[in-house]
N, C-alpha and C positions, 0 to 999 in steps of 0.2 A: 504494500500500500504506500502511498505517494504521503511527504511529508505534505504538511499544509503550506507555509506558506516559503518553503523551499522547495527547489527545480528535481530534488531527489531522491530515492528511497533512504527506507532506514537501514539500518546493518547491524542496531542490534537487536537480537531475540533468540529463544530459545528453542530448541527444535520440536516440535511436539511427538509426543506418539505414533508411531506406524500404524497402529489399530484403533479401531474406536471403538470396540469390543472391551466389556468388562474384564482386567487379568485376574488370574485364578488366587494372584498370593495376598488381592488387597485385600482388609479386615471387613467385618461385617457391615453391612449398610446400617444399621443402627446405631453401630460405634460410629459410624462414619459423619450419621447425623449429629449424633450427642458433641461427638469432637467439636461441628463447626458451630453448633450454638453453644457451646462452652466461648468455644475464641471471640464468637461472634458479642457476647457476654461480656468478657475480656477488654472488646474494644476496638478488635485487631478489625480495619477493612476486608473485604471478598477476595482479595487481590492479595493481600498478607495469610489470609484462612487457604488461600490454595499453594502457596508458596510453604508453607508448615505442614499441611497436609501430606504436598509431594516429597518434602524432606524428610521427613521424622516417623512418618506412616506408611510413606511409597505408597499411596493414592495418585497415581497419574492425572487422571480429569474424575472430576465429579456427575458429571455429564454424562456420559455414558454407563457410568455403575448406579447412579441412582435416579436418571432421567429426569433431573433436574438441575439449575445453577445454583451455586454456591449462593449466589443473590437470594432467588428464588424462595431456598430454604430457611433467610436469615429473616424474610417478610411474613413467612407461615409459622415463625413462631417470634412474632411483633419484634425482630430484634432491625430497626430501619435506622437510618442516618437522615438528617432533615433536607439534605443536600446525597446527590449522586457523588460517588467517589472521584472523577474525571474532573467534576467543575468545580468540586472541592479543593483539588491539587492546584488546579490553574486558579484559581482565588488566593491560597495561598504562597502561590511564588510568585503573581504579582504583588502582594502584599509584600513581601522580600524584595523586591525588585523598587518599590513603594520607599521600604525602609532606606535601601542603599541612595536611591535617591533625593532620601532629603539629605544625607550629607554631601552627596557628591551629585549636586543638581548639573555641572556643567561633563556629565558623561554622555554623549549623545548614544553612542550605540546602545545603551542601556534601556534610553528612553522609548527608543525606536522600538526594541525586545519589549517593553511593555506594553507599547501600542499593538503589538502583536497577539500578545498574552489576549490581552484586552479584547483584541476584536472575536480572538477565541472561545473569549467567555460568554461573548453578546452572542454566538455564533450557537454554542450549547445551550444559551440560557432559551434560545426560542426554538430550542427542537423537544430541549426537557419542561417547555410549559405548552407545547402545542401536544406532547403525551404526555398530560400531565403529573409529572414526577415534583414540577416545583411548582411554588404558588404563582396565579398568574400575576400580583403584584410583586414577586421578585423582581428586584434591580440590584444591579453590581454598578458601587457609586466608582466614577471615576475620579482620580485624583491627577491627571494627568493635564489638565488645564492650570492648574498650579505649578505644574515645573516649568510651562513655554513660558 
C-alpha cells in the first residue's frame, strides 16, 4: 500500500502467515479470549493485544482461530476506547510535534510534518464519523495558525 502523502511504498512490516487456517499448537479459544480481555482490561490497545498474543502465546492471527478481530472481541465484552487506535496515535504525535514546536517555532520542516499529520487527522476524523465510531461533533483543534 502506497504511503499517503509520499511518492512511495512502505518497507517496513512483518511477514504474515502462509495459512489462514487455525494451527494445531495454538491454546484454546477461551484462553484465547480471557487473555485478550485481561490485556484489553490492562489497557494495552488491539494492536499491543496481538503483538503479546503472537509473542508469549504463538497465537499467529486471531482471525482465523476465533473468526473474529481482536477489536471485535474487546466491544463484546464493553472493553472500547473513546477514540479509534489510528486517530488516536496521529492526535498524539501531532501533539508532540505541537510540543516541539512551541520551542523551536522557526523549524519549518516540522511545521510542514504537522500540517501533514493534521490533514491526516481531518482525513480519518470524516470517515470515523461518517461510520460512526466518533461523535459527529468531534473536532481536532488546530494549533497551527499560531506558529505562521
Amino acid at each position: 500500500m502506497a504511503r499517503t502523502h509520499a511518492h512511495t511504498h512502505g518497507k517496513s512490516h512483518t511477514n504474515r502467515p502462509t495459512s489462514k487456517n487455525a494451527p494445531s499448537w495454538t491454546i484454546a479459544n477461551q484462553e484465547i479470549i480471557s487473555k485478550i480481555v485481561d490485556f484489553g482490561k490492562d489497557g494495552l490497545t488491539a494492536s499491543e493485544i496481538g503483538l503479546r498474543l503472537r509473542d508469549e502465546f504463538a497465537v499467529p492471527i486471531v482471525k482465523p482461530i476465533l473468526g473474529k478481530t481482536i477489536t471485535q472481541i474487546l466491544e463484546e465484552n464493553n472493553i472500547t476506547k473513546t477514540m479509534p487506535e489510528d486517530l488516536e496515535r496521529l492526535v498524539r504525535k501531532a501533539l508532540g510535534l505541537q510540543k516541539h514546536l512551541s520551542n523551536h517555532n522557526s523549524d519549518k520542516r516540522n511545521v510542514r510534518s504537522l500540517e501533514l499529520i493534521e490533514s491526516k487527522i481531518h482525513r480519518l476524523s470524516r470517515y470515523y464519523k461518517k461510520n460512526s465510531k466518533i461523535p459527529q461533533d468531534w473536532k481536532y483543534k488546530s494549533v497551527i495558525a499560531k506558529l505562521e
